[in-house]
Structures are given as structure tokens and as C-alpha cells.
N, C-alpha and C positions, 0 to 999 in steps of 0.2 A: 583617584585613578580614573582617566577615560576606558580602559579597557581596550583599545582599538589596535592594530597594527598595518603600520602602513606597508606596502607592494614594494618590494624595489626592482624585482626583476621575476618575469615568468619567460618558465620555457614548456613548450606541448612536450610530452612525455610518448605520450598514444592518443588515438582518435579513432575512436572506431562505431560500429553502427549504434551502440548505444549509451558506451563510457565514453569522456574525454577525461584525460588525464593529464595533468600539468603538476610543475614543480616550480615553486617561487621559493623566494630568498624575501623573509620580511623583516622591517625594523619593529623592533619591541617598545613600550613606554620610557624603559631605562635606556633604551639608545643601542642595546644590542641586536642580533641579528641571528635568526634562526630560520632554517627550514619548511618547510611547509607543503606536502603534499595531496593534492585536492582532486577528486573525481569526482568530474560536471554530470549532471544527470538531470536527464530533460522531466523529468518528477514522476507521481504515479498515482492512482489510485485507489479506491479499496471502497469495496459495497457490500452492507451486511443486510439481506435480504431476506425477510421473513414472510412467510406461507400463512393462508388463512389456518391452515393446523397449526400456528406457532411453531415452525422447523425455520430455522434459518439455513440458507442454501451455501454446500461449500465444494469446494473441488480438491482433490487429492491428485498432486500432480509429483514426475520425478524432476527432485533438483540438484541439477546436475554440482555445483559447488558442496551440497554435502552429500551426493552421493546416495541420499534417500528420497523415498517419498513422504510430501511434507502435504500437510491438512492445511488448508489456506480458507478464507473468503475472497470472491472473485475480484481479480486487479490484475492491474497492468498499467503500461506505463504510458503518461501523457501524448497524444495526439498533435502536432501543430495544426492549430487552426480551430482548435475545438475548444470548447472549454473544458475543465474539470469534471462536471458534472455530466454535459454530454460524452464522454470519455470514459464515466461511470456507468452510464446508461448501457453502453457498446458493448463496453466488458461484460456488464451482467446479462445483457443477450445471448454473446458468443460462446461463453463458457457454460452458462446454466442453461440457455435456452428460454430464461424469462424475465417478463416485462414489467419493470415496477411502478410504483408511484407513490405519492405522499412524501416522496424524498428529502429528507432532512441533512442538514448538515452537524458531522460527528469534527468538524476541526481540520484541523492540519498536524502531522508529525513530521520529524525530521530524525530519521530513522539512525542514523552517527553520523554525528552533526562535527566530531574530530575527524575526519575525513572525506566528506562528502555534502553537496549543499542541493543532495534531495529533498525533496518537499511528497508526501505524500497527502493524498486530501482523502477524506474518510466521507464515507456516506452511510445513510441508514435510509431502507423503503420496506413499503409495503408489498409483495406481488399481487399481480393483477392478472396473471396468465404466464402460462409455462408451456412452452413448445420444445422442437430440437434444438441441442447445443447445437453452434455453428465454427468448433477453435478453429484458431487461427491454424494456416498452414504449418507442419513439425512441432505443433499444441495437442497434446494426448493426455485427459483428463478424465475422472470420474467424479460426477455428483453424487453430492451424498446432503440428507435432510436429517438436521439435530436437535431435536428442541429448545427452544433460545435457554431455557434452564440447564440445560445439561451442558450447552456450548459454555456458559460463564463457568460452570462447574470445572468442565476438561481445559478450560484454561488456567481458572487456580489451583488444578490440582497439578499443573506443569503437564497439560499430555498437549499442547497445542503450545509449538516453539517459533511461528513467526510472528512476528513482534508488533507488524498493523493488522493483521489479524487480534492476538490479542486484545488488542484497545481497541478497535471497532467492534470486538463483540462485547465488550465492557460496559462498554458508551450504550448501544443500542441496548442491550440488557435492561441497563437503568431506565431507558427510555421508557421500552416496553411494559416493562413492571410498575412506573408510572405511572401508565395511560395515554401517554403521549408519543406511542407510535404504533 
């Protein structure tokens, strides 16, 4: 099997400041023809940043789709014109209020990859200095400092439910316990 499915036809669904949404009609291996609904998303990123006291820095923000406030590490979503990594930098300025370095790269996810053809890029630093958050405009956030042991802890013990959160503080855990960050 190729595994592949070819376009036969797309139509725009929605477009709007940050989803675009389409709906195509594609042909299958066997020749048949199904469905397919897809929201574009320009990608995002995700920075798990750890303190000379080994705290890694997180934000508790409300989200509005489940209606609670969810424990996150700082992200947001891709800039045109920037790269990934500067886009990493931004976010962890604006939400935490500090500056890292030693930056390493923790990969890429693709958060449901049956609906959507986000790409998240994951990062791991050092800080090097901690001033005022800066959020963005209707951005209302609190920091909060975890110790990277207890962050991998309240992940596997399921109290931390977003999902590059979890694997970036995974990733970085291992790092850290290493020696190599």
C-alpha cells in the first residue's frame, strides 16, 4: 500500500483570525471516495523553562473551549516571519517575564494529526533572568514555579491535561536528570 490519498476537490468552510477550515472530497487507494475535514493552523510553540532553583516556569490560564483554568508551559502560536525558536523566545518573555538560554530543541508534535495539520515545536532552556510578564493584549495569566520533579510527577499522575505541555516537560525532565540541560 502507498498509504496516500489524492484531493479531488476543496471548498473554504471558515477563515478566520486563526483557524482556516476547509472541506475536501478525496480519492482513496481502492478508488473510493470520502470526506475530509481539515483545520489549517499556522503551528505553535511550547517552552519549558527552568530556574537556577530547578522550578520550571508555567502559566495558568482560562480556556475558554473547556471552560476551565488549564496549567500550561508558555506557548502560543507561530509568528510569520519569525522562526520557531524566536517565536519561543517571545512567548517566554511575554507570559513569564523571562529570558532564557542554552536552548535546546525538544522536537515537533502534531497535536491531532486526524483533523488538523498543526505542528507544534517544543523547546527546553535555561533562565538567565526574570523580569515583568508582558501578555499579550485580553492575555490574563498567572506564573507559577514547579520543580522540574514534581512537574513530570503531576503529569503522570494525570493533574496536567494539555498535551505539549505534557511532552515538553517529559522531554525536558529527562534532559535535566541527565545533565544535559
Amino acid at each position: 500500500m502507498q498509504l496516500t490519498e489524492k484531493t479531488l476537490s476543496s471548498k473554504d468552510i471558515f477563515n478566520g483570525k486563526i483557524l482556516h477550515v476547509i472541506h475536501d472530497e478525496v480519492e482513496l487507494e481502492d478508488g473510493s471516495r470520502a470526506l475530509r475535514e481539515v483545520v489549517r493552523h499556522p503551528g505553535g510553540v511550547c517552552v519549558a523553562a527552568i530556574d537556577d532553583d530547578n522550578n520550571m516556569l508555567f502559566v495558568r490560564q482560562f480556556r475558554y473551549p473547556y471552560g476551565e483554568v488549564v496549567l500550561e508551559l508558555p506557548a502560543g502560536k507561530l509568528e510569520k516571519g519569525s522562526t520557531p525558536l524566536e517565536n519561543g523566545k517571545r512567548e517566554l518573555l511575554e507570559e513569564t517575564g523571562a529570558v532564557g538560554y542554552s536552548y535546546v530543541s525538544l522536537g515537533q508534535v502534531y497535536p491531532s494529526p486526524g483533523y488538523t495539520d498543526e505542528i507544534i515545536h517544543l523547546y527546553a532552556c535555561r533562565v538567565k533572568a526574570v523580569g515583568d510578564a508582558m501578555p499579550d493584549e485580553g492575555e490574563f495569566l498567572n506564573v507559577e514555579k514547579i520543580p522540574v520533579i514534581k512537574a513530570a510527577e503531576m503529569v503522570l499522575n494525570n493533574r496536567v491535561f494539555d498535551a505539549k505541555t505534557q511532552i515538553a516537560v517529559l522531554k525536558a525532565a529527562a534532559l535535566w536528570q541527565g545533565g544535559k540541560l
